[in-house]
BALO-504414 format. One record per residue: residue in one letter; z negated, y, x negated of N, C-alpha, C in turn; residue number from 0. Coordinates in steps of 0.05 Angstrom, whole numbers, plus 5000, padded with zeros to 4 digits. Each point is the difference from the previous one (the first is absolute). Last residue first. Example, Ala and Ser with C-alpha at 12.3 -4.5 7.8 and 13.67 -1.06 7.14 Angstrom:
BEGIN
+------+------+------+------+------+------+------+------+------+------+-----+
| rest |  npz |  npy |  npx | capz | capy | capx |  cpz |  cpy |  cpx |  nr |
+------+------+------+------+------+------+------+------+------+------+-----+
|    S | 4858 | 4955 | 4743 | 4999 | 5024 | 4984 | 4986 | 5022 | 5015 |   1 |
|    A | 5001 | 4885 | 4994 | 5000 | 5024 | 5018 | 5000 | 5024 | 4982 |   0 |
+------+------+------+------+------+------+------+------+------+------+-----+
REM end
This chain:
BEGIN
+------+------+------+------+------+------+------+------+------+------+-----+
| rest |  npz |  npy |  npx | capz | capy | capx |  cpz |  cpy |  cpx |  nr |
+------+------+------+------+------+------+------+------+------+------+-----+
|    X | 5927 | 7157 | 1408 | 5027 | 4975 | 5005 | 4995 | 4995 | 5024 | 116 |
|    X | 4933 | 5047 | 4953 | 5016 | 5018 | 5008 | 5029 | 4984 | 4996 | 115 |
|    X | 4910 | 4962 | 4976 | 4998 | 5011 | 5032 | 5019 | 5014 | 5005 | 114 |
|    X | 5010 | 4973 | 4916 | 4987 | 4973 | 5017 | 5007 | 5006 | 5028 | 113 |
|    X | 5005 | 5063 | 4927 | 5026 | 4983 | 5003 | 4990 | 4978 | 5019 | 112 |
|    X | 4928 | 5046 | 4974 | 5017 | 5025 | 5012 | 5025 | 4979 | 5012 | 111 |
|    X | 4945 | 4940 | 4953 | 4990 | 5007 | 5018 | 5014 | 5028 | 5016 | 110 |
|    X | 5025 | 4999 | 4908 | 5002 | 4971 | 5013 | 4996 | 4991 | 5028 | 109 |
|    X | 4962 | 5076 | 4950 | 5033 | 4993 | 5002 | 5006 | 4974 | 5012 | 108 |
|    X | 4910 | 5032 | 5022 | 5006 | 4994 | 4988 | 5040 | 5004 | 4991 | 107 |
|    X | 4926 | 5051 | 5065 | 5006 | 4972 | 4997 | 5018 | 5015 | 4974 | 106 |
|    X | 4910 | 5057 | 5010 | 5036 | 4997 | 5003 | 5007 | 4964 | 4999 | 105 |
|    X | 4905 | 5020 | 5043 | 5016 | 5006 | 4968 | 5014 | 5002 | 5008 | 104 |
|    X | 4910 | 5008 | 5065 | 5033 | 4995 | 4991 | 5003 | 5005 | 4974 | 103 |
|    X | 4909 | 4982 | 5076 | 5011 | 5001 | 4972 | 5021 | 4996 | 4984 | 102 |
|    X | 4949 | 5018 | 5104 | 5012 | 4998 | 4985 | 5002 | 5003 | 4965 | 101 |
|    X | 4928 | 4973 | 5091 | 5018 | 5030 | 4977 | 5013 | 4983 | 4987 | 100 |
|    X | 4907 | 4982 | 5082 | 5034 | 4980 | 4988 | 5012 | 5040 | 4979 |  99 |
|    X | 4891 | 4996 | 5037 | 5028 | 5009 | 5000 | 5014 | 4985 | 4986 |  98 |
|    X | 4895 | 4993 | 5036 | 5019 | 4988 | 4989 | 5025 | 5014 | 5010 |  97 |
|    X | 4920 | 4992 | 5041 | 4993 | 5016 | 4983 | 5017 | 4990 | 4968 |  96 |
|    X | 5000 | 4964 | 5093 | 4993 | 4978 | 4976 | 4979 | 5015 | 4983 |  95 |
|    X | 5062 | 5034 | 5070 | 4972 | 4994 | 5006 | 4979 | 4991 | 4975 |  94 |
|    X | 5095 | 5012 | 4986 | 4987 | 5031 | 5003 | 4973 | 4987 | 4999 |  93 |
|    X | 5080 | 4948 | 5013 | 4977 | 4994 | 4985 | 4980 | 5014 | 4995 |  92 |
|    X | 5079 | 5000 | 5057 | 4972 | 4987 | 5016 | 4982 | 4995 | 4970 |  91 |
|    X | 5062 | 5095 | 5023 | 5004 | 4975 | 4986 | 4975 | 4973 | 4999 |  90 |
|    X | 5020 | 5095 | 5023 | 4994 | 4979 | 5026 | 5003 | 4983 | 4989 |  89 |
|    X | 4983 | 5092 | 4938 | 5017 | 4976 | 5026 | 4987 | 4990 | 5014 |  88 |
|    X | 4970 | 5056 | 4921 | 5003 | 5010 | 5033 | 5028 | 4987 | 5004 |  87 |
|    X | 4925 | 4952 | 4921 | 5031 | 5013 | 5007 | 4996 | 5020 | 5029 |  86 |
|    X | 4926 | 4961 | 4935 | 5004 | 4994 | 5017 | 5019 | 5020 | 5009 |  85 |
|    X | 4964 | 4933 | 4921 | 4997 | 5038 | 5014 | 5006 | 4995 | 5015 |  84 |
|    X | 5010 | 4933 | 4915 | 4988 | 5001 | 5013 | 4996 | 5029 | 5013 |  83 |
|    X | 5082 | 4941 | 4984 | 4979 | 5006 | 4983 | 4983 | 5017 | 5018 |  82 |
|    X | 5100 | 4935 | 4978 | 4975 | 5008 | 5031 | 4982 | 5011 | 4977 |  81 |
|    X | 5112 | 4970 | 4991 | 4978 | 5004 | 5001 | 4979 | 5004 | 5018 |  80 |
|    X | 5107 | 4976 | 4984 | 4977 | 5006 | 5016 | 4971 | 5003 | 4987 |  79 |
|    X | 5102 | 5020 | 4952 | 4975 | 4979 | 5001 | 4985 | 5010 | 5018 |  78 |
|    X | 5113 | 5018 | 4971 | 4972 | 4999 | 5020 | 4984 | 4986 | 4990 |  77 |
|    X | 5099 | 5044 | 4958 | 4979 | 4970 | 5012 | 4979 | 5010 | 5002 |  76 |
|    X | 5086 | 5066 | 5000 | 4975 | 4993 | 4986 | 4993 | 4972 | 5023 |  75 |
|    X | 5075 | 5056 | 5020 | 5003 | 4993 | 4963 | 4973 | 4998 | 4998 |  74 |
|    X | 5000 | 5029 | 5073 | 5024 | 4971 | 5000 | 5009 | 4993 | 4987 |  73 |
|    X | 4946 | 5071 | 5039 | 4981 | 4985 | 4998 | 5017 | 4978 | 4982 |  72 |
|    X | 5027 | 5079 | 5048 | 4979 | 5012 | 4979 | 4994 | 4975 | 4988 |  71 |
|    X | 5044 | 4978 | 5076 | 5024 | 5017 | 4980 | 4983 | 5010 | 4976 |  70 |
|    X | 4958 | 4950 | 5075 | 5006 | 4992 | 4982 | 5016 | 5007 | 4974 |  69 |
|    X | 4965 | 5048 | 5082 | 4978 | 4998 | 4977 | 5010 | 4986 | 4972 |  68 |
|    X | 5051 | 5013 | 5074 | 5005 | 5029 | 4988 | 4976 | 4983 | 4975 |  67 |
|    X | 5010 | 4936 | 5064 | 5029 | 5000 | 4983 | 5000 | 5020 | 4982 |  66 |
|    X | 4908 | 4955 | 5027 | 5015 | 5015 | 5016 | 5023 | 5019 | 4987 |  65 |
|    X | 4946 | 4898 | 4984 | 4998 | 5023 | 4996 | 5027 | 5015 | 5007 |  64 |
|    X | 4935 | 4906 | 4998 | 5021 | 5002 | 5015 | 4996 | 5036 | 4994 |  63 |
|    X | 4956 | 4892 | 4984 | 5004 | 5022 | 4982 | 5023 | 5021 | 5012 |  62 |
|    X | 4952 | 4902 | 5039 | 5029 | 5016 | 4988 | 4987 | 5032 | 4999 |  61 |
|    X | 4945 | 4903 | 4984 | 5006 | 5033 | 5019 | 5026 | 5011 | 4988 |  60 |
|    X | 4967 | 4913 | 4954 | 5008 | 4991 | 5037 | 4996 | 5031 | 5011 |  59 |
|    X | 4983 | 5004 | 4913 | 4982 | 4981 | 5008 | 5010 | 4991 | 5029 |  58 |
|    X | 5060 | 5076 | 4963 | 4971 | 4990 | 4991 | 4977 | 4991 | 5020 |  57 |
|    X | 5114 | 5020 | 5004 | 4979 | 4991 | 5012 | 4977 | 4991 | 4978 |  56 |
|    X | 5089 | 5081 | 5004 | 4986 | 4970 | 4986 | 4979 | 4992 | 5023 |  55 |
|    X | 5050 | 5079 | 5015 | 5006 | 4998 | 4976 | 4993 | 4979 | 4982 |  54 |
|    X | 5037 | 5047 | 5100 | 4980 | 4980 | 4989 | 5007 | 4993 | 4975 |  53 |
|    X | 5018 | 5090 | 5054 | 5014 | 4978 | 4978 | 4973 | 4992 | 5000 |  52 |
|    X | 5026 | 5066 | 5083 | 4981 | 4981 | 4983 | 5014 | 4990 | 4981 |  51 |
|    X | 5035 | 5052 | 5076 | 5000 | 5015 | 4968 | 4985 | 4997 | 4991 |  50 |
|    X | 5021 | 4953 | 5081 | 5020 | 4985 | 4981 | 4999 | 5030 | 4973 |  49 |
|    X | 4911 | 4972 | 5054 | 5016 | 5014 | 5003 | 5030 | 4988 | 4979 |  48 |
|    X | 4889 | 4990 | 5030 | 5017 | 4993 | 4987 | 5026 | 5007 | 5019 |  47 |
|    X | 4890 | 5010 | 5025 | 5033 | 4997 | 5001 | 5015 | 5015 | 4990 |  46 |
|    X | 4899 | 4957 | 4992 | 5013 | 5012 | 4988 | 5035 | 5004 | 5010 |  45 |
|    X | 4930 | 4934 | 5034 | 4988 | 5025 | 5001 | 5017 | 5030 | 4978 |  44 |
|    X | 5019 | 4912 | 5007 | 5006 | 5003 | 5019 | 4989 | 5025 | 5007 |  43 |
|    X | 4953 | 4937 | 4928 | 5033 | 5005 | 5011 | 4997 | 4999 | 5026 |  42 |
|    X | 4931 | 5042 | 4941 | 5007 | 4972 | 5015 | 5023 | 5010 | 5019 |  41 |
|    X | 4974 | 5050 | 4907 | 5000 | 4998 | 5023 | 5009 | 4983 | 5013 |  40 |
|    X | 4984 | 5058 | 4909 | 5008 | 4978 | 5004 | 4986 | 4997 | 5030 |  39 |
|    X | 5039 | 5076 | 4925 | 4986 | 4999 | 5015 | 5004 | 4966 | 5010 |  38 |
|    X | 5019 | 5061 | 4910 | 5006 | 4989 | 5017 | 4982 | 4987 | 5026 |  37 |
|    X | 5023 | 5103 | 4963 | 4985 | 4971 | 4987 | 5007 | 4975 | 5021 |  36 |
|    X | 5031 | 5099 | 5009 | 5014 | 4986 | 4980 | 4979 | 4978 | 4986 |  35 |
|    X | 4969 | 5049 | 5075 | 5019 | 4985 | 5006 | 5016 | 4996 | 4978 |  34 |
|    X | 4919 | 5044 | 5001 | 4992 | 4965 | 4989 | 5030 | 4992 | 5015 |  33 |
|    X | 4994 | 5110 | 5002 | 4980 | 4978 | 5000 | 5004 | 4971 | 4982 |  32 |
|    X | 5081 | 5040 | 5044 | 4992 | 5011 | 4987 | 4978 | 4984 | 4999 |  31 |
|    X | 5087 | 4962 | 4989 | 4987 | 5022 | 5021 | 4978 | 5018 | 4990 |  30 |
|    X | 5079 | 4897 | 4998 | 4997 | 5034 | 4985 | 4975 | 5009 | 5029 |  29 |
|    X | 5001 | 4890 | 4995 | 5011 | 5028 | 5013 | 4991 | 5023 | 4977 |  28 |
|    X | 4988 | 4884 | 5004 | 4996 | 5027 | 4994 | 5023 | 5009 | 5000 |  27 |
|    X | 4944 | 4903 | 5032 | 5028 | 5023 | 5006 | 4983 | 5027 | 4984 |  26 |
|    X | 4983 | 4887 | 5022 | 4993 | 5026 | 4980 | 5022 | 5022 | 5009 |  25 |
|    X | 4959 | 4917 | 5061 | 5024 | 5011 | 4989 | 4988 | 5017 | 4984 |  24 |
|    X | 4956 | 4909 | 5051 | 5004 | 5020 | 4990 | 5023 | 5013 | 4986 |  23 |
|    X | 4937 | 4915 | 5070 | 5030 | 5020 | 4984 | 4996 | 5018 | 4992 |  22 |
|    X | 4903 | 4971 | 5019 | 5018 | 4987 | 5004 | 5037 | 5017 | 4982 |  21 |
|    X | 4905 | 5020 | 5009 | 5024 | 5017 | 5008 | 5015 | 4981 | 5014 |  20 |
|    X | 4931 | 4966 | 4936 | 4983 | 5014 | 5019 | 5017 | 5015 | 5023 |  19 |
|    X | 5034 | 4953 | 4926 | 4979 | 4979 | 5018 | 4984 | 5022 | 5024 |  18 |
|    X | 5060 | 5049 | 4942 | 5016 | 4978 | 5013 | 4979 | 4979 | 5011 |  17 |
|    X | 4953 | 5065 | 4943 | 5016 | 5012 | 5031 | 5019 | 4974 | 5007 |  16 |
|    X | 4962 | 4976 | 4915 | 4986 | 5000 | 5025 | 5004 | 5018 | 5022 |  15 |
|    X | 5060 | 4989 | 4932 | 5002 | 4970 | 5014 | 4973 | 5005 | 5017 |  14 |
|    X | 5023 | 5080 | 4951 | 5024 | 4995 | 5022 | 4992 | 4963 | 5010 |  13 |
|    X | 4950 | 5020 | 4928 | 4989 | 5020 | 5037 | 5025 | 5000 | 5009 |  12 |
|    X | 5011 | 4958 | 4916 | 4984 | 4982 | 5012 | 4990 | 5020 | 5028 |  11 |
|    X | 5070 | 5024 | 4951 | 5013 | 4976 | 5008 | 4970 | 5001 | 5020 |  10 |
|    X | 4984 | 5070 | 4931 | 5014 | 5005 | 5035 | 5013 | 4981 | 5022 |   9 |
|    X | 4966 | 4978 | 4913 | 4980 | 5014 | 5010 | 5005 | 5006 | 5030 |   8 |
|    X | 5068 | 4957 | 4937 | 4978 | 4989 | 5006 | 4986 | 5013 | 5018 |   7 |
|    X | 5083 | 5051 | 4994 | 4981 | 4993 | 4990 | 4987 | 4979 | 5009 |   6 |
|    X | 5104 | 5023 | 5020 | 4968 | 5006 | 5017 | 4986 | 4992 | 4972 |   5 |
|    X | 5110 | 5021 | 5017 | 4981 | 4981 | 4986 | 4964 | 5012 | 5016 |   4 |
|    X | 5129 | 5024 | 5003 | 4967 | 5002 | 5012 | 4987 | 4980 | 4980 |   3 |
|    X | 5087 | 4994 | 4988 | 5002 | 5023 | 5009 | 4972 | 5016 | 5005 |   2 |
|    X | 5036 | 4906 | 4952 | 4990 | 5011 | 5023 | 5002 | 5031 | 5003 |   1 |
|    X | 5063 | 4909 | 4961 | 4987 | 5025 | 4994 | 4989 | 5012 | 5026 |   0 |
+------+------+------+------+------+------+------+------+------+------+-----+
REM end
């Protein structure tokens, strides 16, 4: 069971920043603005902290969110997304004229019991 998931749509520009970036990390942070979206950035350019939870790897990026954010966040599964505007981050798809977002449900019973063993 995953915890995260990405779209088609958003799989395929996360694979053209990685040819173009090279490494990459997703990380989302509480805040204000576009900081509760998720943001994506060449690794190393983002420091990570032990009040990170890495929460999956989509497409070879680890997926990585900030412990307070996660407490709001930990009974629901994730979908990356992308659509079309343009966010106030730093996030490298901005340029594109392109924003990554979220799309959560409640996990599942089953999935609750999954991740909480």
């Amino acid at each position: 069971m995953e915890r995260i998931a990405i779209t088609e749509k958003a799989a395929k520009v996360l694979e053209q920043l990685k040819i173009k970036h090279g490494e990459l990390i997703f990380h989302q942070s509480g805040g204000c603005c576009d900081g509760s979206a998720p943001m994506v950035f060449e690794k190393g350019d983002m420091y990570l902290d032990e009040s990170d939870i890495l929460l999956g790897t989509l497409n070879s990026v680890n997926f990585y969110m900030n412990q307070d954010q996660f407490e709001y966040w930990k009974h629901t599964h994730l979908t990356v997304d992308i659509t079309e505007g343009r966010g106030a981050s730093f996030s490298l798809e901005i340029p594109l004229g392109l924003r990554f977002l979220i799309h959560s449900r409640l996990l599942t019973p089953e999935e609750e019991v999954f991740f909480n063993t």
